[in-house]
Each structure stands twice: as C-alpha cells, then as structure tokens.
C-alpha beads as a LAMMPS data file, in Angstrom:
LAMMPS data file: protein, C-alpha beads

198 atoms
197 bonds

1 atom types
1 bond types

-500.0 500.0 xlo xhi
-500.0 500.0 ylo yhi
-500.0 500.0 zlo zhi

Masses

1 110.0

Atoms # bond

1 1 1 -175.591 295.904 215.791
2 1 1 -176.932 293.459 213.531
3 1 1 -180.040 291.378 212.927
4 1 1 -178.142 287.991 213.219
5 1 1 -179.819 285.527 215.266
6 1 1 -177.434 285.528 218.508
7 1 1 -178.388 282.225 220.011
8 1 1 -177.961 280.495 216.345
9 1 1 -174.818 281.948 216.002
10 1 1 -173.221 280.921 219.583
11 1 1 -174.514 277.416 219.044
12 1 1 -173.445 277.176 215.596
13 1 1 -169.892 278.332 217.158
14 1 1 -169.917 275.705 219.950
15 1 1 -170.645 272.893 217.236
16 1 1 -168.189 273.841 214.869
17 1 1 -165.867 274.538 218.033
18 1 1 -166.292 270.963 219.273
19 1 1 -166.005 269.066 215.827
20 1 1 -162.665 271.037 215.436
21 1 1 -161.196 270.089 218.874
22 1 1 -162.834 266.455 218.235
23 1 1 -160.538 266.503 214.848
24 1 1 -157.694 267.473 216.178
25 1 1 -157.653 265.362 219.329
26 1 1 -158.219 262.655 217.246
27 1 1 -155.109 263.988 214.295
28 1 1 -152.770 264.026 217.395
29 1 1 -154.018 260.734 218.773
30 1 1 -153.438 259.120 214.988
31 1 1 -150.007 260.676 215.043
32 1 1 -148.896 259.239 219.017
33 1 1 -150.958 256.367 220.103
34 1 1 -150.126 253.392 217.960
35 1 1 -153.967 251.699 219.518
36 1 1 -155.408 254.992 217.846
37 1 1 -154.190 254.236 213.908
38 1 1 -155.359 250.259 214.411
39 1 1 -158.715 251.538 215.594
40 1 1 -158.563 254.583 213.055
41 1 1 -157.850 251.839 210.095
42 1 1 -160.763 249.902 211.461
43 1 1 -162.956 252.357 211.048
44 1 1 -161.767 253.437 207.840
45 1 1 -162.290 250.091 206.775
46 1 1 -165.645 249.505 208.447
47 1 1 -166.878 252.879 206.902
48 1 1 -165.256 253.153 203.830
49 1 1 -164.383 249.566 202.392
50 1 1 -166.719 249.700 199.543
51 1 1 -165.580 252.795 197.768
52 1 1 -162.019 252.124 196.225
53 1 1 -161.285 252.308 192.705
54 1 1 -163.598 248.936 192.038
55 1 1 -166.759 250.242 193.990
56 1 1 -170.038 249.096 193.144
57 1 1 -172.612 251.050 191.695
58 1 1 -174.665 251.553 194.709
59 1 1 -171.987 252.397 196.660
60 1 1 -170.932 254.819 194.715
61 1 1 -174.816 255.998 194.510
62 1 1 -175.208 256.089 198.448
63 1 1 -171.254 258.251 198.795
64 1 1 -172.569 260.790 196.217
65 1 1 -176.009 261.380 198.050
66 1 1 -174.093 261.834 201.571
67 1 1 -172.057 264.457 199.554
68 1 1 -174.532 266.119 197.472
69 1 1 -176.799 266.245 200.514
70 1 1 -174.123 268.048 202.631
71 1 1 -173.703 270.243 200.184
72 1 1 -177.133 271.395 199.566
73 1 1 -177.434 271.605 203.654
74 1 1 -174.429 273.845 204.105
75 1 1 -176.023 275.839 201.187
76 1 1 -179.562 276.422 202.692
77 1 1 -177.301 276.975 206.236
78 1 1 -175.183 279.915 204.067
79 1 1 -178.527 280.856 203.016
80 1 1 -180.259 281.233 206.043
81 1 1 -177.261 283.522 207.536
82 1 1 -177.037 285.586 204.555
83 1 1 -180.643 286.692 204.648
84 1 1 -180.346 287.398 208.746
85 1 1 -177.267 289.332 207.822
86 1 1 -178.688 292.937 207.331
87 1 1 -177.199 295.101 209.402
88 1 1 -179.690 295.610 211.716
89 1 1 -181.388 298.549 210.461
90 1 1 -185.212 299.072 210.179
91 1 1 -187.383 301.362 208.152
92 1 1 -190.077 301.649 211.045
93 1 1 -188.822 303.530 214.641
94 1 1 -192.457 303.478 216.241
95 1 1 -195.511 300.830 215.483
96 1 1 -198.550 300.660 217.944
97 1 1 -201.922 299.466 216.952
98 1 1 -203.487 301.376 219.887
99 1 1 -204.379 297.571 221.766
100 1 1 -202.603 298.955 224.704
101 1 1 -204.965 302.306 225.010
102 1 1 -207.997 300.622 224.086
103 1 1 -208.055 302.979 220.456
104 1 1 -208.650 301.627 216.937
105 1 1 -206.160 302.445 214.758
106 1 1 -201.816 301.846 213.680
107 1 1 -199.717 304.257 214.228
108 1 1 -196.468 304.209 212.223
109 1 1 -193.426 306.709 212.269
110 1 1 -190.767 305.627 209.457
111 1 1 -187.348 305.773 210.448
112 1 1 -186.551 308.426 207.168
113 1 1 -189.334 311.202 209.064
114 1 1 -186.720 310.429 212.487
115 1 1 -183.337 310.691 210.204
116 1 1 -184.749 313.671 208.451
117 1 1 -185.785 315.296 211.422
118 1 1 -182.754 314.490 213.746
119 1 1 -180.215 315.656 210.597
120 1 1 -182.582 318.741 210.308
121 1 1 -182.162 319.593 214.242
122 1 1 -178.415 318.564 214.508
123 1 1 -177.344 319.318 210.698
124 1 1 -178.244 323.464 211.863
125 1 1 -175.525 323.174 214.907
126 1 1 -172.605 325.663 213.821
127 1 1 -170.015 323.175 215.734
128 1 1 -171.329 320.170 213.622
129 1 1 -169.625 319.716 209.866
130 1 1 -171.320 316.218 209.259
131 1 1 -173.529 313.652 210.845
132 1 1 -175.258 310.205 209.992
133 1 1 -178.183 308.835 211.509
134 1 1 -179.209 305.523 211.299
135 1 1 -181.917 303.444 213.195
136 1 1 -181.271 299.737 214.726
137 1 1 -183.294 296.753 216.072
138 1 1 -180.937 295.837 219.554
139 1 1 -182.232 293.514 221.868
140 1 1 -186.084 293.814 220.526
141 1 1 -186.101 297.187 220.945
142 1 1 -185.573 300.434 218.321
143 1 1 -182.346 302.550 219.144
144 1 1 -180.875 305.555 217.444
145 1 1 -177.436 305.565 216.245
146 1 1 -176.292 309.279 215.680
147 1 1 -172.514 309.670 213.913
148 1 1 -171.099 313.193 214.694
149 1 1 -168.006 314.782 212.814
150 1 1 -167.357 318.265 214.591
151 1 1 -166.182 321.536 213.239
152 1 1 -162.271 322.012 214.123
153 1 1 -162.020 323.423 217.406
154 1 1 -165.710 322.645 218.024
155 1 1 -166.306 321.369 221.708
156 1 1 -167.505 317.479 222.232
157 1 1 -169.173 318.376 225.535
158 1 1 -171.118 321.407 224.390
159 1 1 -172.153 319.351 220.871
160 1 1 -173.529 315.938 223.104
161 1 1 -175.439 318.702 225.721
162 1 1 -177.017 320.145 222.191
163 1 1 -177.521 316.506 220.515
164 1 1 -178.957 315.679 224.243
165 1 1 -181.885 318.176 224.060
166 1 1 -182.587 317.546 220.548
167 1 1 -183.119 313.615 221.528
168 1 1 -184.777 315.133 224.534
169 1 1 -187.463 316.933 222.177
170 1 1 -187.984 314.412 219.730
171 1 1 -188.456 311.572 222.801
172 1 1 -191.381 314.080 223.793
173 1 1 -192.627 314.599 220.419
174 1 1 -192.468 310.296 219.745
175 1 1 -194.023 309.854 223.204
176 1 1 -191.373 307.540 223.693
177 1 1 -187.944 307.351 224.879
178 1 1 -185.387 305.621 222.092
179 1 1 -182.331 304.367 223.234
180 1 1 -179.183 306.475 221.088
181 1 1 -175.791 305.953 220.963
182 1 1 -174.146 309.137 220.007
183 1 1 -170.672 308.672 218.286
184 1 1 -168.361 311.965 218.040
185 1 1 -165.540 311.202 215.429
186 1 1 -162.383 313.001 216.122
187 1 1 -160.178 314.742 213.340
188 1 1 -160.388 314.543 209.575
189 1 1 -160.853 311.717 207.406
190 1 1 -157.431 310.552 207.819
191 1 1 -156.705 311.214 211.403
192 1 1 -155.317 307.982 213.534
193 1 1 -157.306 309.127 216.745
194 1 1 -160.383 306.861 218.283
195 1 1 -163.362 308.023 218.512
196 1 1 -165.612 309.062 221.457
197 1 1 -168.690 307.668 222.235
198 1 1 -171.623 308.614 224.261

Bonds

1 1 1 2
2 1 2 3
3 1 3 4
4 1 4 5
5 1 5 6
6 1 6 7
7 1 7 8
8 1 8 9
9 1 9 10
10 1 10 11
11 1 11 12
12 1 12 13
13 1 13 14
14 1 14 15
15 1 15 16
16 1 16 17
17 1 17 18
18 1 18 19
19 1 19 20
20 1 20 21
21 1 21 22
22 1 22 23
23 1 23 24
24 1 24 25
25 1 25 26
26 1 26 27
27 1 27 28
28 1 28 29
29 1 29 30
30 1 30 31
31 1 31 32
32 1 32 33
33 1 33 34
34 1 34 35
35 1 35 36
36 1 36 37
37 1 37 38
38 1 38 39
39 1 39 40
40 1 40 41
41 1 41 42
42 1 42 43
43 1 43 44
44 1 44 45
45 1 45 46
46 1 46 47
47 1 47 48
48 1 48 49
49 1 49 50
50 1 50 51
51 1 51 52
52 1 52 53
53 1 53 54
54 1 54 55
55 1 55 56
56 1 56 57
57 1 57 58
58 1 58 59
59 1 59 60
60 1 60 61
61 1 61 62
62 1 62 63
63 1 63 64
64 1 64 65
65 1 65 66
66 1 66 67
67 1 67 68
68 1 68 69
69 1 69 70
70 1 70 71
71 1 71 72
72 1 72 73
73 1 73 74
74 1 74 75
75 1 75 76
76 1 76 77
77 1 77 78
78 1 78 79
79 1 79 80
80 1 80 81
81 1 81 82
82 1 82 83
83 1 83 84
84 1 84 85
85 1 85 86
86 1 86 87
87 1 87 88
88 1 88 89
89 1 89 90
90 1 90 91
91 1 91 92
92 1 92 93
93 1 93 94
94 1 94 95
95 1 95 96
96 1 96 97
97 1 97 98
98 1 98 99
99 1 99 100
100 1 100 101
101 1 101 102
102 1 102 103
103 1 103 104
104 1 104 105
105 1 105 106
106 1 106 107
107 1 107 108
108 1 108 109
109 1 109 110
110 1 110 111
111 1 111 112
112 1 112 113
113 1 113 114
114 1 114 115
115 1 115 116
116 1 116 117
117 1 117 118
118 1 118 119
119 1 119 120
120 1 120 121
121 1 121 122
122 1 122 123
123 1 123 124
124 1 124 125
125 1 125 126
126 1 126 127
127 1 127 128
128 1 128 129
129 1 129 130
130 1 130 131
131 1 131 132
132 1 132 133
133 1 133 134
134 1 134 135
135 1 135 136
136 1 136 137
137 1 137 138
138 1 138 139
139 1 139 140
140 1 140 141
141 1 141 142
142 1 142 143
143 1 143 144
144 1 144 145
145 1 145 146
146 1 146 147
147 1 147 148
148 1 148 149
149 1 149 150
150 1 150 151
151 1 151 152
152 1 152 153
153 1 153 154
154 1 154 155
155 1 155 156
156 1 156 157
157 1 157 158
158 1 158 159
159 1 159 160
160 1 160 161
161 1 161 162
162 1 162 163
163 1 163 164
164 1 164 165
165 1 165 166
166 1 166 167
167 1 167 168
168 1 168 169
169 1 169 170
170 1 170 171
171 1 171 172
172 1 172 173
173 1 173 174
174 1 174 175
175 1 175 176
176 1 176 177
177 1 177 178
178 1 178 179
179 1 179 180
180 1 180 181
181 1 181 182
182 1 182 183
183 1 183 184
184 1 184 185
185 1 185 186
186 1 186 187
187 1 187 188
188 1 188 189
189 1 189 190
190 1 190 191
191 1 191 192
192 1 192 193
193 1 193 194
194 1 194 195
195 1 195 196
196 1 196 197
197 1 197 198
C-alpha cells in the first residue's frame, strides 16, 4: 500500500528490463560471434573516435553535456519517485462537497477523528493488548488498515466478530462503507509465527 504511481513503475521496469537483456545479449554476442566485435569496434569507432586522450575541445564539450545531462535526468527521475514514495497514507478518510446531493457545502472527516475513534472502540476490548490504525489511498479509494496484537489466550475469531461491529458502527456513523484490512499479530514481539489477516 503505497502512493507510487503503478503504471510508471511497471513501465519504468519493462525499460530498464529490456536495456538490460539488450546489454547482455549484446556482452555475449561480443564474447562468441567474431562479426559482433568487428561491428562492435565499428561502432565504437563511429561513436566514439573523437574522444581519446587528444580530443578536441568541442568534443570534449558535447561528451560532458550528454553526461551532465543524464545525470541531472536520472536526478529529477530519483526525484520524482521519492516524492510519490509516501506510504500511502492520507490525513482525510471522507471529502464530499455535497455536488452529488444538490447541498452547498464540504464535508471533511480527518483520518486522526477515524484513528481516534476506532483505537477508542477497539483499544476498550479486554482481549486486545495493542492496536494501530492507519488510513490508505488503494486503488482511488480510502481503506482502513487496523493492526491487532491480542491478549494471551485471547480468541482471534471472537476479537475480528468485535472489530467487525465496531467497523459496522462507524460505516453507519460515516455514511459510508470503508474498505479495512484487519491484521491479528500472533505472539509477542519476538515470536517466529505469521500473522493472520482478515
């Protein structure tokens, strides 16, 4: 669950997918295929002929600009994914302008009033001994994420039928139904066993 711009990332993945399998047909083609290091040379030649150790100035001028502007392109690139990188969380759970009902008006329900509330509801549960709650953008669309760590001996069916009618309650109090994924962590803080979802 993360904000990162899917299609981006799959076709930034295909491209760097196919320029590695292009380099490394090619590296095995230089290393068999005699006809592949005279046309390799070539083009090394063709390409590269002006920059040796007695290059001219504006040679020299035009390989440092190709460089310098790859560089500043696979910084603005790093960029670009480091500011889509943020987890996926949101600070809003419900935002209607009332366009849909014909109303003037925004109504907005921060995510903190839903955590607050939900750890409130749950947080009182004598089989519950900690919880997170966090709120995600997936697919367009607002979803609840809601980390359970049970009492010992506590039962994971009876705590998801409690968590299930709290959700129920606050989908009737929101006047709409979130999506939640309700994770139930087994054992202490050191305990090897997976976790169960819901």
């Amino acid at each position: 669950m993360n904000a990162t711009n899917r299609a981006l990332g799959r076709i930034a993945l295909v491209l760097v997918g196919l320029a590695l399998l292009v380099g490394g047909l090619g590296a095995v083609l230089v290393q068999t295929v005699p006809q592949a290091v005279d046309v390799w040379h070539q083009a090394a030649r063709a390409s590269l002929g002006d920059l040796g150790a007695d290059a001219s100035r504006d040679a020299s001028i035009a390989a440092w600009a190709w460089v310098l502007g790859g560089a500043v392109v696979l910084g603005v690139l790093a960029l670009v994914v480091l500011t889509t990188l943020g987890g996926g969380r949101i600070g809003t759970v419900i935002e209607d302008d009332g366009a849909a009902d014909g109303l003037p008006g925004e109504v907005r329900i921060d995510a903190a009033a839903v955590q607050h509330a939900l750890s409130s509801a749950i947080g009182d549960l004598p089989q519950v001994a900690s919880l997170a709650v966090d709120v995600y953008r997936v697919r367009r669309r607002r979803a609840l994420r809601i980390k359970v760590r049970p009492r010992k001996g506590a039962s994971p069916r009876e705590i998801a039928d409690r968590i299930e009618d709290i959700v129920t309650d606050l989908d009737a109090l929101l006047g709409e139904r979130l999506p939640v994924l309700l994770q139930i962590a087994r054992g202490g803080s050191g305990s090897s066993r997976p976790d169960r979802v819901h």
